[in-house]
Every structure is written in C-alpha cells, then in structure tokens.
ZAMARGU-4260 file (C-alpha; in steps of 0.2 Angstrom, whole numbers, plus 5000, padded with zeros to 4 digits):
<rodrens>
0) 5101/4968/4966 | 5092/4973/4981 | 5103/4986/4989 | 5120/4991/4997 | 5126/4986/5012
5) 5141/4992/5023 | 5156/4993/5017 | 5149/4993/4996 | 5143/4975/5000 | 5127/4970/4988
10) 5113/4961/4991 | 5103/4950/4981 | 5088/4942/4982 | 5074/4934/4973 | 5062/4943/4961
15) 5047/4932/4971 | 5044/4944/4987 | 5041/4925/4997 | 5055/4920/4992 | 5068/4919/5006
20) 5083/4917/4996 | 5099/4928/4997 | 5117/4931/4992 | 5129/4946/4996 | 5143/4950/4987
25) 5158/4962/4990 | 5169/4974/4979 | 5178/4961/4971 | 5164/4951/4963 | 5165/4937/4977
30) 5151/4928/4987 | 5152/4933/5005 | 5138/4925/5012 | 5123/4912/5002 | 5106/4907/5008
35) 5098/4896/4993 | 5092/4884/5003 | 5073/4887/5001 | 5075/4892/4980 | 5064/4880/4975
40) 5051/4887/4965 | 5049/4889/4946 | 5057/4903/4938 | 5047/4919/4932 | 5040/4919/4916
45) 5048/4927/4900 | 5030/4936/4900 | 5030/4943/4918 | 5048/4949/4918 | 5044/4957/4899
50) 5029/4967/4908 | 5038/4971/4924 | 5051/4980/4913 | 5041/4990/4902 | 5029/4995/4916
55) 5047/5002/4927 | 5051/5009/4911 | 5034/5016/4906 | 5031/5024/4923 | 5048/5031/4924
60) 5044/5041/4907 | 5027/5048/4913 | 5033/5055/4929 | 5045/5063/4918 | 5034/5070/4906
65) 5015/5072/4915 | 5007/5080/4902 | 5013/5064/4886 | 4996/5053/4884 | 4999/5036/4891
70) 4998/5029/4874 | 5012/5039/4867 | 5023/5033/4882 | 5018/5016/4879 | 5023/5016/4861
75) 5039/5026/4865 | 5046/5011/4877 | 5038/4995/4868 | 5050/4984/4859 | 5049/4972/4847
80) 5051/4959/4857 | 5041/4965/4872 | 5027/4967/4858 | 5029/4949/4852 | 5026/4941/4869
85) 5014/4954/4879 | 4994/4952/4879 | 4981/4967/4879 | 4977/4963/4899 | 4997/4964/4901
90) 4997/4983/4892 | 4980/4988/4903 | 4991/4983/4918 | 5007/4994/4910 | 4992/5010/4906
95) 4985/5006/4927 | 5003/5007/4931 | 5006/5025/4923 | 4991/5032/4929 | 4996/5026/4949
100) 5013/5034/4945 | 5007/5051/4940 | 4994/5051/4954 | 5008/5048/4967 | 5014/5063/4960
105) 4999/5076/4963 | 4995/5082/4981 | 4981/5075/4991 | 4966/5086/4988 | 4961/5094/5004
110) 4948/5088/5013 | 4942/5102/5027 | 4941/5120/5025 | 4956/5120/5035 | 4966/5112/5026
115) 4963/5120/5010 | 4968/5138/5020 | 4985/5129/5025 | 4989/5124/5008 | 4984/5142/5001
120) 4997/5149/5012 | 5010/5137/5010 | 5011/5140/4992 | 5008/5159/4992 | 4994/5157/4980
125) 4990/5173/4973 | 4979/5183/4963 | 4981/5190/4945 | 4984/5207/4954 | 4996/5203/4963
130) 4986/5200/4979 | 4988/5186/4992 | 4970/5172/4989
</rodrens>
C-alpha cells in the first residue's frame, strides 16, 4: 500500500522502487485502474522482506525508546522465524539502521558561533540559578 488517493482511493505499487507497476483500488475492494504491464521481474526474497520488516520494526522501537541499547531492541522484535532465515551481515544492517533512526532524531550540531547563540535562545537554556546562558 503506497498511499491514499482522493476520494479514500488506494494505491499500490511494487516493493522494487524501478519498478513501474501500479493498481488503485476504491472503498469497496474493487480494481479501478491496473498498470502490470512491465511486472516482470522476480519476486523479493523471503530473506530481504524478513529484514525490511524487522529493520521497520526495529527502528520504530528505538525512536520510541532512545536510551534501550540496540541489542536489547533487537532481541525484543526478532522472531523465531526472522531468526531462522536472517544472516549476521543482515542483523549489522537492522543495528546501521537503528543508529540512522535515532540520529535523525537529535539536532544538528551547530556549526558557527552564531548558530549556537540562536539555538541558546530558542531553547531558553538556562543556568542552575535560574539565569538565562
């Protein structure tokens, strides 16, 4: 599922992003409009849709929680079936993954003096006396 359109159309395309195929349904279930024509490629694999999965999953958990080591929140979302059929590159992938998710989530450091001043006094930093930095 890709997204809504008007009227609480969906959309659907393939998982492959060069992949041009489509299809749109509406309320009811039923197929509005279908662009398969090019869907000739092989499917994904059982291991590449297992890691897409519990990297989503993983990532999702860690901006939640930003202070949970990664291999807690690893361990947390693996299943037994996801362990059976993922490799040790595809778990440094998920542990890449969670670390660009939670640094998405922390500000930009500054980089002038400038800067740094601006973001003091948009945040009302202050001292432990009570005093403005």
């Amino acid at each position: 599922m890709h997204k809504y359109l008007a009227n609480e159309v969906e959309r659907w395309v393939c998982t492959q992003k060069t992949c041009k195929a489509f299809f749109k349904n509406d309320v009811r279930g039923t197929m509005i409009e279908d662009n398969s024509d090019g869907h000739n490629h092989l499917p994904d694999s059982c291991q590449m849709l297992m890691r897409q999965s519990v990297s989503n999953a993983c990532k999702r958990q860690a901006k939640e929680d930003l202070f949970k080591r990664p291999s807690k929140v690893m361990r947390r979302e693996i299943t037994a079936d996801a362990l059976s059929v993922l490799t040790e590159a595809d778990m440094t992938q998920v542990r890449k993954a969670i670390h660009s998710a939670r640094a998405k989530e922390r500000p930009p450091l500054p980089k002038t003096l400038d800067d740094l001043h601006i973001i003091l006094h948009e945040y009302d930093v202050k001292t432990k006396v009570g005093e403005r930095f």
